[in-house]
C-alpha positions in Angstrom: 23.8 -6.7 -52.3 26.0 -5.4 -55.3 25.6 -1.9 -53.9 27.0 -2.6 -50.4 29.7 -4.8 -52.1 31.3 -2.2 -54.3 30.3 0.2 -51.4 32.6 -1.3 -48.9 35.6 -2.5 -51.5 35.9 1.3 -52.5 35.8 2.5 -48.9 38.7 -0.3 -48.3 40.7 0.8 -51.3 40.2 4.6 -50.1 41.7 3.8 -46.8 44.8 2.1 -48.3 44.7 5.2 -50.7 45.2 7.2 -47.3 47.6 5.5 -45.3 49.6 5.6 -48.6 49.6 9.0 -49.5 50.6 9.7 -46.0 53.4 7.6 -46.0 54.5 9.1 -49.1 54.7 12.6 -47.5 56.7 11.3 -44.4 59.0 9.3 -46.5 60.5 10.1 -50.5 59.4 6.1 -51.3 57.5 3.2 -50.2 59.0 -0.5 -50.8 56.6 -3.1 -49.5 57.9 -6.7 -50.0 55.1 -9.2 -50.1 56.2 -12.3 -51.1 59.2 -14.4 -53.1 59.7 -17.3 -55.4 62.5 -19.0 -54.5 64.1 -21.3 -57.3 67.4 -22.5 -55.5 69.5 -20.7 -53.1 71.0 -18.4 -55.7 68.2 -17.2 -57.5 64.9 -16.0 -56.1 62.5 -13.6 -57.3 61.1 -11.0 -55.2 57.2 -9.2 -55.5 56.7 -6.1 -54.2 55.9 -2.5 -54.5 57.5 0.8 -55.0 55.7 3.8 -54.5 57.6 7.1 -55.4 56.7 10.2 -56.8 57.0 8.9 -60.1 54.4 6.3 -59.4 51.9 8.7 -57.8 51.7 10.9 -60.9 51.1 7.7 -62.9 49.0 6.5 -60.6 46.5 9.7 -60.7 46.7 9.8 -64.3 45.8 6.0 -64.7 42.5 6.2 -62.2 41.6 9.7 -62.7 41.1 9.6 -67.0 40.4 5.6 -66.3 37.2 6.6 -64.5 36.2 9.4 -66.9 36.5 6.7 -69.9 34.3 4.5 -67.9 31.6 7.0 -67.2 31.5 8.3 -70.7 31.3 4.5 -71.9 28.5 3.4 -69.7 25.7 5.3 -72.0 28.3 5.1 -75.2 28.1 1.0 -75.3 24.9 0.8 -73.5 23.1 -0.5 -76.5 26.5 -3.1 -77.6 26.0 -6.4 -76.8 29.3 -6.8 -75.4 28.9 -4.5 -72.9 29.9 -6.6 -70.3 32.4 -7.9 -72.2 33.7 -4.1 -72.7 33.9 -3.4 -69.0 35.7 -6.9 -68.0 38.4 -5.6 -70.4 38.6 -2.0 -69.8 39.0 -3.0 -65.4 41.3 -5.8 -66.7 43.5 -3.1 -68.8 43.2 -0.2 -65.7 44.5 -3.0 -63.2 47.3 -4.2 -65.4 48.4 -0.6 -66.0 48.3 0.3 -62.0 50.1 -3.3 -61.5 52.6 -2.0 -63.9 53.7 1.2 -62.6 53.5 -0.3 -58.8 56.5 -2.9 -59.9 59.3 -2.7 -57.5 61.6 -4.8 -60.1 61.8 -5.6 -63.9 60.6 -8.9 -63.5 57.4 -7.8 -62.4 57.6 -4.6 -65.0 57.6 -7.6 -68.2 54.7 -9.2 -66.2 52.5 -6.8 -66.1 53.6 -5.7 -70.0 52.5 -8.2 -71.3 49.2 -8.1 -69.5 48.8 -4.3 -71.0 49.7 -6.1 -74.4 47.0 -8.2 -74.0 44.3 -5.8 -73.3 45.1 -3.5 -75.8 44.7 -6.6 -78.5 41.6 -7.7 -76.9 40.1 -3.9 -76.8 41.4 -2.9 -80.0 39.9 -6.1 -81.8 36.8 -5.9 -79.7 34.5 -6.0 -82.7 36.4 -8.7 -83.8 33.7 -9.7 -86.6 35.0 -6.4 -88.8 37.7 -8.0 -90.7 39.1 -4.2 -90.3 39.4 -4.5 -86.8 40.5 -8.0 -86.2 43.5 -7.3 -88.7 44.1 -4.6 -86.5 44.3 -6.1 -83.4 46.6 -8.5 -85.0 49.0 -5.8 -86.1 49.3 -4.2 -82.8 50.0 -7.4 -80.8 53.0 -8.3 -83.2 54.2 -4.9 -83.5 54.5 -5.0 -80.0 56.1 -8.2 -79.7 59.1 -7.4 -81.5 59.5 -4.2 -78.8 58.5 -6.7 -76.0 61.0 -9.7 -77.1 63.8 -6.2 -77.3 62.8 -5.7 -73.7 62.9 -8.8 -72.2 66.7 -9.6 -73.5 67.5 -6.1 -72.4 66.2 -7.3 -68.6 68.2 -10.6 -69.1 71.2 -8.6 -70.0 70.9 -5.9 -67.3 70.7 -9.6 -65.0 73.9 -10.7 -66.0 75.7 -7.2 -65.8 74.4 -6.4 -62.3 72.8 -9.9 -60.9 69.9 -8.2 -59.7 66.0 -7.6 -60.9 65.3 -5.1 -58.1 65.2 -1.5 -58.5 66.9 -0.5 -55.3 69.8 -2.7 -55.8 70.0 -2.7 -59.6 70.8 0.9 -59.8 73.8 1.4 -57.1 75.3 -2.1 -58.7 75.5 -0.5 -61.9 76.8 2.4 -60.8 79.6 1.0 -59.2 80.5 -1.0 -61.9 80.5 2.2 -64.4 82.4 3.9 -62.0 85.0 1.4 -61.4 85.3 0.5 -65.1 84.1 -3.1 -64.6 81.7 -3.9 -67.4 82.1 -3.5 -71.6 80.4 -0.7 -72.7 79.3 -1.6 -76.0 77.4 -4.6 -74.2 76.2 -2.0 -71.6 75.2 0.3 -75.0 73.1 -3.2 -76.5 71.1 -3.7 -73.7 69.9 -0.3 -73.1 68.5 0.0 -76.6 66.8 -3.2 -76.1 65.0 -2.2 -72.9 64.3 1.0 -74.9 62.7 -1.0 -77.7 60.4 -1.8 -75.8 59.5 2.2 -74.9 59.3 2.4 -78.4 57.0 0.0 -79.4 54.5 0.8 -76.5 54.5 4.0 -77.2 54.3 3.9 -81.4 57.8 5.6 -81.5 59.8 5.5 -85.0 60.1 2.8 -86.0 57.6 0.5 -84.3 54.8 3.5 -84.8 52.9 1.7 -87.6 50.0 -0.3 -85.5 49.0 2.9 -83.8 46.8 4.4 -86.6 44.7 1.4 -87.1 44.4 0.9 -83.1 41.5 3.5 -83.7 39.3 0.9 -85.2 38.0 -0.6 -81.7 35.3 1.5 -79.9 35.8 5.5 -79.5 36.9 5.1 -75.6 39.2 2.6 -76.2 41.2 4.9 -78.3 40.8 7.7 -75.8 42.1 5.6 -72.9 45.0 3.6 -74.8 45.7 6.9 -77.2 45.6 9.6 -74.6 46.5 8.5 -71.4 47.3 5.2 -70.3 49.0 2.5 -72.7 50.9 5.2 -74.7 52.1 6.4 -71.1 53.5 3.4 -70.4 56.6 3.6 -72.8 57.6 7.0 -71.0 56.8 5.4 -67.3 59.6 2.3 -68.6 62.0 5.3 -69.7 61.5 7.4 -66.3 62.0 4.7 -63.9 64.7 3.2 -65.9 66.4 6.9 -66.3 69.2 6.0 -63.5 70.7 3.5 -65.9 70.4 5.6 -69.1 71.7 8.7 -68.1 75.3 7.1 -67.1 75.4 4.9 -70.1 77.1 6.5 -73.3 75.3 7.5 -76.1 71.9 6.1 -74.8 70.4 9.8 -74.2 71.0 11.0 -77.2 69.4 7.7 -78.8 66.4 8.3 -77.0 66.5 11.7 -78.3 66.9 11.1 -81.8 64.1 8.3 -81.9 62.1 11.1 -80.6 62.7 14.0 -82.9 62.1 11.7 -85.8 59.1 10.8 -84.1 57.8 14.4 -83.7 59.0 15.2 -87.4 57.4 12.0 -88.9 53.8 12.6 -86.6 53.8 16.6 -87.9 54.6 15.9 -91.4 52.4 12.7 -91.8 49.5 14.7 -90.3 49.7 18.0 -93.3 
């Protein structure tokens, strides 16, 4: 009965997998509203999705290694005795991540961030009696907080500039205020390094790169699937879809680019 239940779910989710990719092709986005949360008549919060070329690359990478990870794992933990326990976290962590790059605005983004957060602390401390691995679980969820605190005053600061969580709207706003000279720069400046803080501590950029080498302590495809792929790919996803704002605000590129360089130099010299 298991059988024809995961049978039919796939064949479901392979059908929506369809009718999406062909909508893709015919159009350069998707944005599906679902449903809203309306507080009072001047502030609501929307849920949706965006599907764009950005998110179908994500999206392939995301399934395509997630399924190779969970393949390899079955005989790898077969003997643990918290297999289950394993697998309930890994699909927890792949659906998070898909929610993730799906998010049609930054509310929803920070949502599912945290929910990534999560997992990772729950996968990387999954032999939590190794006093090893539970300290560090510990040091990656508080490593990340400090990026995901910078993140969420970045989104409430890109709120008051623009009044707006969605991508579609959030973008022209801004753009018309830049070109029309309407907002203070250095504010503008603040607030983009914040929303990159978060980038940075996702994925183990200077400074916020410490909790990355102990992450290896929980099980072999853990590290494969938050190292390699997924978890790590999410700070690049936040600074792709965000790139609209960063690339007319001053100085913000070359910020990004000097985090990275000292990055890459710090990585290659660490490693001789």
């Amino acid at each position: 009965i298991w059988a024809f239940q995961s049978i039919l779910l796939l064949s479901i989710v392979m059908i929506l997998s369809i009718d999406l990719s062909i909508q893709q092709i015919n159009s350069s986005y998707i944005y599906q509203y679902i449903w809203s949360w309306i507080i009072n008549n001047d502030f609501s919060l929307e849920f949706g999705y965006l599907i764009d070329p950005l998110t179908s690359i994500m999206l392939i990478l995301i399934t395509t290694v997630g399924i190779m990870v969970l393949i390899y794992s079955d005989n790898y933990m077969s003997h643990d005795q918290g297999y289950l326990r394993f697998f309930a976290y890994m699909s927890f962590f792949s659906t998070s991540m898909l929610g993730l790059v799906t998010s049609s605005n930054l509310i929803q983004i920070y949502i599912f961030w945290e929910l990534v957060g999560i997992c990772s602390y729950l996968l990387i401390g999954f032999w939590f009696t190794r006093p090893v691995a539970a300290n560090a679980c510990q040091k990656a969820f508080v490593t990340n907080r400090v990026g995901d605190f910078g993140l969420l005053l970045g989104i409430l600061g890109f709120y008051w500039i623009t009044g707006s969580f969605e991508f579609r709207d959030l973008f022209e706003i801004f753009n018309n205020l830049i070109y029309n000279n309407e907002v203070n720069v250095l504010l503008v400046i603040l607030c983009a390094i914040l929303l990159f803080a978060g980038a940075v501590a996702k994925s183990a950029q200077f400074p916020l790169h410490v909790w990355l080498p102990d992450a290896m302590e929980g099980p072999t495809p853990i590290s494969a699937l938050i190292h390699a792929a997924t978890m790590v790919a999410a700070g690049i996803f936040l600074v792709a879809r965000l790139l609209p704002l960063f690339i007319v605000i001053p100085y913000t590129m070359n910020f990004i680019s000097l985090i990275g360089i000292i990055t890459l130099f710090l990585g290659a010299t660490l490693a001789l």
